[in-house]
C-alpha positions as CSV (number, residue, x, y, z in Angstrom):
1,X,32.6,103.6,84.3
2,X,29.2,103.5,83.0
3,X,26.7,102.1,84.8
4,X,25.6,99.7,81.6
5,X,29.2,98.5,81.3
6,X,29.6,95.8,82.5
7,X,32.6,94.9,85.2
8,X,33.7,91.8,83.5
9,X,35.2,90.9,80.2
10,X,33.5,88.9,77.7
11,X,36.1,86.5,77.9
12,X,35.9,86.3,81.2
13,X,32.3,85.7,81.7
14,X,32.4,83.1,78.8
15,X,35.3,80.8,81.1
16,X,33.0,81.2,84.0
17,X,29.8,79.8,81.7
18,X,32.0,77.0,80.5
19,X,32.6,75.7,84.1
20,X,29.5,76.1,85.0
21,X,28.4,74.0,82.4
22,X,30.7,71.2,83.3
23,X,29.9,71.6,87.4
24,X,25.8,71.3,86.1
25,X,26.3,68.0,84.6
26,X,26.9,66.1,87.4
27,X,23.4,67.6,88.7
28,X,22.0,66.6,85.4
29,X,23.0,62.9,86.1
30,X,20.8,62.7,88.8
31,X,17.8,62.4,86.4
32,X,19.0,58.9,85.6
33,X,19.0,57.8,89.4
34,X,15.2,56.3,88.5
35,X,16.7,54.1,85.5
36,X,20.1,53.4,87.7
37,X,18.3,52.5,90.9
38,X,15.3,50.3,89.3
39,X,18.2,48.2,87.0
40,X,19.4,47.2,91.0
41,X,16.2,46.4,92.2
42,X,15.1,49.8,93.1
43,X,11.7,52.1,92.7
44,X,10.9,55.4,92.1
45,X,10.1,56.0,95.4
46,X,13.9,54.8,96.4
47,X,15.2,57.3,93.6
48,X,13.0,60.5,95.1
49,X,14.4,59.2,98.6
50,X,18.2,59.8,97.4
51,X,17.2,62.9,95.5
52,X,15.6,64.7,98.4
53,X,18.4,63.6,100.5
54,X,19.7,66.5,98.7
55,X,17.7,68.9,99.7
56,X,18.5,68.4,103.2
57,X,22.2,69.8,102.9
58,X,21.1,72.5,100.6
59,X,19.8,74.1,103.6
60,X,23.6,73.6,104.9
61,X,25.1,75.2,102.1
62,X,22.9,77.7,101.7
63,X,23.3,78.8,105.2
64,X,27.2,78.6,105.0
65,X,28.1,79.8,101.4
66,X,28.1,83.6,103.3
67,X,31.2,82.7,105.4
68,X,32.6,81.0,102.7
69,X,32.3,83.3,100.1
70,X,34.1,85.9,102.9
71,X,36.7,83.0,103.6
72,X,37.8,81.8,100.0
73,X,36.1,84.3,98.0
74,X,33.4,83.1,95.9
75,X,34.2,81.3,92.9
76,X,37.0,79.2,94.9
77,X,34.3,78.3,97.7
78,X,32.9,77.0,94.6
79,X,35.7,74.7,93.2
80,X,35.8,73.2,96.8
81,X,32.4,71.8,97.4
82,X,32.3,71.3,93.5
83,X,35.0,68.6,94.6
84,X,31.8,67.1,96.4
85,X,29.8,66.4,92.9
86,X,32.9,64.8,91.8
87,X,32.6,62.2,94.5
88,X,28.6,62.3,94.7
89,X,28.6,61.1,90.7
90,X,31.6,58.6,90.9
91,X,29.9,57.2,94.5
92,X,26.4,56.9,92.4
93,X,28.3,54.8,89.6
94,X,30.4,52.8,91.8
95,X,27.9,52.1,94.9
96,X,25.9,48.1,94.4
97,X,23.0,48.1,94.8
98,X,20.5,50.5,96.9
99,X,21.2,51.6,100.2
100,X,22.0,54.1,102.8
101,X,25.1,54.6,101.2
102,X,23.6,56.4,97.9
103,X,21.5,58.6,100.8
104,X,24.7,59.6,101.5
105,X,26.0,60.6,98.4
106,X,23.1,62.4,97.5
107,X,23.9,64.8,100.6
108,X,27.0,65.5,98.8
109,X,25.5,66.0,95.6
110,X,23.6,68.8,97.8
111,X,26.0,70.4,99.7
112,X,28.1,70.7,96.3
113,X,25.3,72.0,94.3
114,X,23.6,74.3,96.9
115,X,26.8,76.0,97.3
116,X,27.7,76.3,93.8
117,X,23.8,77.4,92.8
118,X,23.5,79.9,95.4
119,X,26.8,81.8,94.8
120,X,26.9,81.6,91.2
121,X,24.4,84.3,90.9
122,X,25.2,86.8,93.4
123,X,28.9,86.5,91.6
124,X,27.2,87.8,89.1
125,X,25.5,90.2,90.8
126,X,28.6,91.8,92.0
127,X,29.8,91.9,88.4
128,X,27.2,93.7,86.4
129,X,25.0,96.8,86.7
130,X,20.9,95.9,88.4
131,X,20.1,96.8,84.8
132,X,22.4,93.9,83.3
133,X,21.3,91.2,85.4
134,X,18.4,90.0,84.1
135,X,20.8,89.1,80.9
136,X,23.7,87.9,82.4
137,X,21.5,85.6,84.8
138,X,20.0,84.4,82.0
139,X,23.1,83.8,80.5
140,X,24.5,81.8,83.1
141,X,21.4,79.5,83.7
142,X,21.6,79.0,80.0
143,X,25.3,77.5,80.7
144,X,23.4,75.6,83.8
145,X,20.8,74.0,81.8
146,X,22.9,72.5,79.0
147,X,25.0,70.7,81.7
148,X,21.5,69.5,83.2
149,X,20.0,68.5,79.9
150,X,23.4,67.0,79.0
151,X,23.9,64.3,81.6
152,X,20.8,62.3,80.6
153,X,21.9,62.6,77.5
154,X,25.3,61.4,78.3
155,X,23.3,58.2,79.4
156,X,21.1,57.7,76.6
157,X,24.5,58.3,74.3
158,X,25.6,55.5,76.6
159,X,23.1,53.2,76.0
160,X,23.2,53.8,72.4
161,X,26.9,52.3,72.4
162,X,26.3,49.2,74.8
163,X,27.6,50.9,77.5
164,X,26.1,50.6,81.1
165,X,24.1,54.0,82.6
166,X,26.9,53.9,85.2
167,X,28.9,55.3,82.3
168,X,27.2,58.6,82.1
169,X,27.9,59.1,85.7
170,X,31.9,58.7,85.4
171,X,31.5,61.5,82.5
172,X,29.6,63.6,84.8
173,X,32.1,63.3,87.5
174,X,35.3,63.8,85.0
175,X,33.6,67.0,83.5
176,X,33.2,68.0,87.3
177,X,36.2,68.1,88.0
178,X,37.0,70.2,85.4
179,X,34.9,72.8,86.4
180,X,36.7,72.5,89.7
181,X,39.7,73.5,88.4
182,X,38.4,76.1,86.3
183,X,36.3,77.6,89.1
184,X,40.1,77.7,91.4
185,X,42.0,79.3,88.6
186,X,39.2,82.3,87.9
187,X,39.1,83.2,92.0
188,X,42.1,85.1,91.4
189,X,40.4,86.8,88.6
190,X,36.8,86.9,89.6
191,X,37.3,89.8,92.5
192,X,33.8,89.5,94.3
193,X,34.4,88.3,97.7
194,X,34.1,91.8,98.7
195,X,30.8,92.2,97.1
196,X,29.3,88.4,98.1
197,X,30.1,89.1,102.0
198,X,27.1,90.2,102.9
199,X,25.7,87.1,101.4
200,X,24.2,85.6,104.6
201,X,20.8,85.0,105.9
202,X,19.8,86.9,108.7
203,X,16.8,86.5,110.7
204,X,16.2,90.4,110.1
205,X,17.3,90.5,106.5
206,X,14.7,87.5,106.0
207,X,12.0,88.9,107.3
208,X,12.3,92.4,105.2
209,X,12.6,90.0,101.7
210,X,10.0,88.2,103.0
211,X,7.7,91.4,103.7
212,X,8.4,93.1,99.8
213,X,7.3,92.4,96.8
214,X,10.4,89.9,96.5
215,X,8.1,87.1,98.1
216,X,6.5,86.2,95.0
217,X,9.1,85.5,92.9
218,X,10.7,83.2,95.7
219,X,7.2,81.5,95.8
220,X,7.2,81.0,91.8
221,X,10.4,79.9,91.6
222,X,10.0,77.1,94.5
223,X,6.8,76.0,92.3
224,X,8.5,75.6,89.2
225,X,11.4,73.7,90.8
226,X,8.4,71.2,92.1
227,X,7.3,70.9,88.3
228,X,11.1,70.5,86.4
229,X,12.0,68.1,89.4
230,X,8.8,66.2,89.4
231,X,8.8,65.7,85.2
232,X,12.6,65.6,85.1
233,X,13.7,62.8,87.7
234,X,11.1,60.3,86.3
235,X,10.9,61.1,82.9
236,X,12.8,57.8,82.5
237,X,9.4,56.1,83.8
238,X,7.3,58.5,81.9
239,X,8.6,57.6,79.0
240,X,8.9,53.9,79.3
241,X,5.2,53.5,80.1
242,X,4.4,55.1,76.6
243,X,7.2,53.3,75.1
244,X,8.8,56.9,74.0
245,X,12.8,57.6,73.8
246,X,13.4,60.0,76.9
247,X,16.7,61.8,75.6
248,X,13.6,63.2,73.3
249,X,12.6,65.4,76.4
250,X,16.0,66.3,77.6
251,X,16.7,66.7,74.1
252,X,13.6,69.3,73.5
253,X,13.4,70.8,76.8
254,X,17.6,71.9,76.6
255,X,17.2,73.3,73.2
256,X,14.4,75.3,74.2
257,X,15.3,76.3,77.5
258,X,18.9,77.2,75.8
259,X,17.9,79.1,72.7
260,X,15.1,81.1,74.5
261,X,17.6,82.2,77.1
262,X,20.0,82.9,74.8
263,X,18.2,84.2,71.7
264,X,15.2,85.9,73.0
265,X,15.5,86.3,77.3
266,X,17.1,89.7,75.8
267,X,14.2,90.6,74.3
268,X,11.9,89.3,76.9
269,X,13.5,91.1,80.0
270,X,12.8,94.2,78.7
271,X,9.4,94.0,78.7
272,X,7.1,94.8,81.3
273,X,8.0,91.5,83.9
274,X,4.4,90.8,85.4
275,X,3.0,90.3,82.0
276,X,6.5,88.4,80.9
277,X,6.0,85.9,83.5
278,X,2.1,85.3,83.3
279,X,2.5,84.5,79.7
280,X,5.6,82.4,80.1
281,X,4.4,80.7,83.2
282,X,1.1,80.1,81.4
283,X,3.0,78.2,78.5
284,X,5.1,76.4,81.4
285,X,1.0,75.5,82.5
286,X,-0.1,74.2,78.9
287,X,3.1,72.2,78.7
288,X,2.0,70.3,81.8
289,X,-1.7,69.9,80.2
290,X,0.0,68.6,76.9
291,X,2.0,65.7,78.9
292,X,-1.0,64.6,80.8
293,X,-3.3,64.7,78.5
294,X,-2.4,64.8,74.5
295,X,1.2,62.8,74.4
296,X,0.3,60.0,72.3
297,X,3.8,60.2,69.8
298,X,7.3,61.2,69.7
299,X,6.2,64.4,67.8
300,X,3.9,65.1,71.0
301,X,6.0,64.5,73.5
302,X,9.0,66.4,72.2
303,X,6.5,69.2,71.8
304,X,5.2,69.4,75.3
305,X,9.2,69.1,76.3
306,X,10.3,72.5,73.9
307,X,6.9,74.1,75.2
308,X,8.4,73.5,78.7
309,X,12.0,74.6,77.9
310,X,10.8,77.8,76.8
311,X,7.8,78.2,79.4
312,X,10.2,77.1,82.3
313,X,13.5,78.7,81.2
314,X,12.6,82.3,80.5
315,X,9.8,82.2,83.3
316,X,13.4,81.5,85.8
317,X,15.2,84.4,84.1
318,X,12.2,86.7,84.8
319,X,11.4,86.3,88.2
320,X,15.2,85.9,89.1
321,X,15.5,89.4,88.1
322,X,12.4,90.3,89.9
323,X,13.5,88.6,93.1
324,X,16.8,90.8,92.8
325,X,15.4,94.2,91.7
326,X,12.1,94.1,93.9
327,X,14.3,93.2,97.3
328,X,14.4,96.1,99.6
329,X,17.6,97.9,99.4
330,X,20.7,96.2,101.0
331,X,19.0,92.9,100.8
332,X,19.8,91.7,97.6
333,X,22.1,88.8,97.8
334,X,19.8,88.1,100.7
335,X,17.2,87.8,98.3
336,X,18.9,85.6,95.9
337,X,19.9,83.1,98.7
338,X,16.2,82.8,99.8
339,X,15.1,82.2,95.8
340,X,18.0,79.8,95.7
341,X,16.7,78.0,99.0
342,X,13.3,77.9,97.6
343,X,14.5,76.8,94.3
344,X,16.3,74.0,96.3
345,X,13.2,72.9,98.3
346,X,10.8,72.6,95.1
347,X,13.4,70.6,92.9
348,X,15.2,68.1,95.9
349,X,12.4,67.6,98.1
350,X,9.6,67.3,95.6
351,X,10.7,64.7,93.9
352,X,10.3,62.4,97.3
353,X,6.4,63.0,97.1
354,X,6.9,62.4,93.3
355,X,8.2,58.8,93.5
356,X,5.7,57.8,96.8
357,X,2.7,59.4,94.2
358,X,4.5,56.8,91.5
359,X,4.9,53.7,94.0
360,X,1.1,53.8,95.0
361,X,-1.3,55.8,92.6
362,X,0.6,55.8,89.1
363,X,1.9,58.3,87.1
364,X,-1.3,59.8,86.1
365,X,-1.9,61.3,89.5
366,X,1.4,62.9,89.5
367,X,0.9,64.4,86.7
368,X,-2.2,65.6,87.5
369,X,-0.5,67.1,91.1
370,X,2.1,68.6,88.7
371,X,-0.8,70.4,86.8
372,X,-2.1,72.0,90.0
373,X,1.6,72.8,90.8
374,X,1.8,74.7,87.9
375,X,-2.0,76.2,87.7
376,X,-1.2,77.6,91.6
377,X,2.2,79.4,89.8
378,X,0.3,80.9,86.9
379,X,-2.3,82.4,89.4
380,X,0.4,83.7,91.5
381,X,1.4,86.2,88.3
382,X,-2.5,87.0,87.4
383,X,-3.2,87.9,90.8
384,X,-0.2,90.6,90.6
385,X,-1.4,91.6,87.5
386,X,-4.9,92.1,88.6
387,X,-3.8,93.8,91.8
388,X,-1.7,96.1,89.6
389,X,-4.4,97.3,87.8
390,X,-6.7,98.1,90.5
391,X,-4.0,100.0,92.4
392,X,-3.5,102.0,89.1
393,X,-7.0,102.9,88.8
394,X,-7.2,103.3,92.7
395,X,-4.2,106.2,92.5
396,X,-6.0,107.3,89.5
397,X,-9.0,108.0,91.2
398,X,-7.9,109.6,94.1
């Protein structure tokens, strides 16, 4: 077989995209927690709370998707804890009120979606050639963003039609399930438990990701989840306090984030990656500039949203290749449980700081600590650049 064949059929790959879809909208819910919990006499604060929750049992599934994966095999260890977002988005519709109970369910929500995050991609991994994977990841987080721009936009459809937000959570949990059963029907056809066993973390397997180049991109891709979980969980409130229609920036930043991926993240991975993910990560940057400082109409805000959707979603594609392809040999799905972990930390447990920054200074100072969130990720890819260029001239001169 040729090494830029790849091992799966179109067909194939296209039935695991679909369920990944419907497993992401129950994640994709979550971003109306702020609008669900302040209509029961919540905060923002109390939504961050039940969000980071999450994070918590990430670190769980992160830690045990290895022995499941060798267990079940990969895809069906994902149908099983997908079960869990089932009962996470029917336990966030049906649960009165706000209490410890919705801290609860949001450590199902994180034990279902850390397992199903972090095995997704070394699935494919397994599948396709180290040339490939920048596509097909991109591919498959393309799949995973429409389900997370689609359940807020499952509530706002709600809303629309005089139905309660609670409504968008049942869809959520029905289109779950789906994916559940999808995911259990492709492990007979998905053979990569063979390739996904060495997909645990190892105190000496961490250490020599953590000593390569590979470091960076795990950084980068911790920061951006702090900057898509601190905009996207409250963009409910954003939006309210300039009296804007938020399905506007889910609207804007899917599309984007989509039809980059899918139309252009071809294009984009074959360039040179360093420069890729300066530029990209430097649009992400002006995108945070534009909500903080020139949203003033709908035309505005839907901008900065598609400026994020394309600064955010190719920038993930890029340095989830690099995070892959600059791991020391062997280490690889090492590598992409350690980006997945700090993915998982940046999008669950910033949120918590979010809502506190909310609750007691306003949203201008989070947005402001989003900023430097982003301005600290941009410098992280100028810095490689810069020390790129004085190695080259260093060798040169030798």
């Amino acid at each position: 077989m040729s090494q830029a064949t790849p091992q799966v059929s179109g067909k194939l790959f296209g039935l695991f995209c679909l369920a990944s879809y419907l497993l992401s909208l129950s994640y994709g819910s979550t971003f109306l927690l702020s609008l669900l919990i302040s209509a029961r006499g919540g905060n923002e604060h109390d939504a961050g709370s039940v969000i980071s929750a999450a994070m918590l049992s990430t670190f769980v599934a992160v830690l045990l998707s290895g022995h499941l994966s060798d267990l079940l095999g990969a895809a069906r260890s994902i149908a099983l804890f997908g079960v869990l977002l089932v009962a996470a988005s029917l336990g966030f519709a049906m649960t009165s009120g706000f209490g410890h109970l919705l801290l609860f369910f949001g450590l199902l929500l994180g034990l279902g979606w850390g397992v199903f995050y972090t095995l997704g991609p070394i699935i494919v991994a397994s599948l396709v050639s180290p040339a490939q994977r920048a596509k097909y990841f991109a591919l498959l987080s393309g799949s995973m963003m429409t389900g997370i721009g689609s359940g807020p936009l499952l509530g706002r459809a709600a809303s629309a039609m005089g139905l309660p937000v609670t409504s968008a959570f049942y869809l959520a949990a029905l289109a779950s399930l789906t994916g559940v059963l999808l995911f259990w029907l492709l492990g007979s056809r998905l053979h990569s438990s063979q390739a996904t066993s060495a997909a645990k973390i190892t105190w000496r397997a961490t250490t020599r990701v953590l000593g390569s180049r590979a470091l960076f991109p795990i950084i980068m891709v911790g920061l951006g989840g702090c900057v898509f979980g601190g905009l996207s969980s409250f963009q409910t409130s954003y939006a309210a306090a300039r009296s804007l229609d938020y399905s506007l920036f889910f609207l804007g930043f899917m599309s984007a984030a989509i039809s980059s991926r899918m139309l252009i993240a071809g294009f984009v991975v074959k360039r040179d990656p360093l420069r890729a993910s300066c530029l990209l990560s430097g649009l992400m940057l002006a995108s945070i500039v534009l909500f903080a400082f020139g949203v003033h109409s709908a035309f505005l805000y839907l901008l900065a949203a598609l400026m994020l959707g394309v600064g955010y979603g190719l920038t993930y594609s890029v340095i989830n290749g690099l995070a892959a392809n600059e791991a020391p040999t062997g280490t690889t799905s090492q590598a992409l449980l350690l980006f997945s972990l700090s993915y998982f930390i940046g999008v669950f447990g910033f949120p918590l700081l979010a809502g506190k920054i909310i609750v007691e200074h306003g949203m201008a100072i989070l947005l402001l600590t989003v900023l430097s969130v982003a301005l600290a990720n941009w410098l992280i890819t100028v810095g490689r650049l810069f020390w790129r260029r004085v190695s080259v001239k260093t060798v040169a001169a030798s």
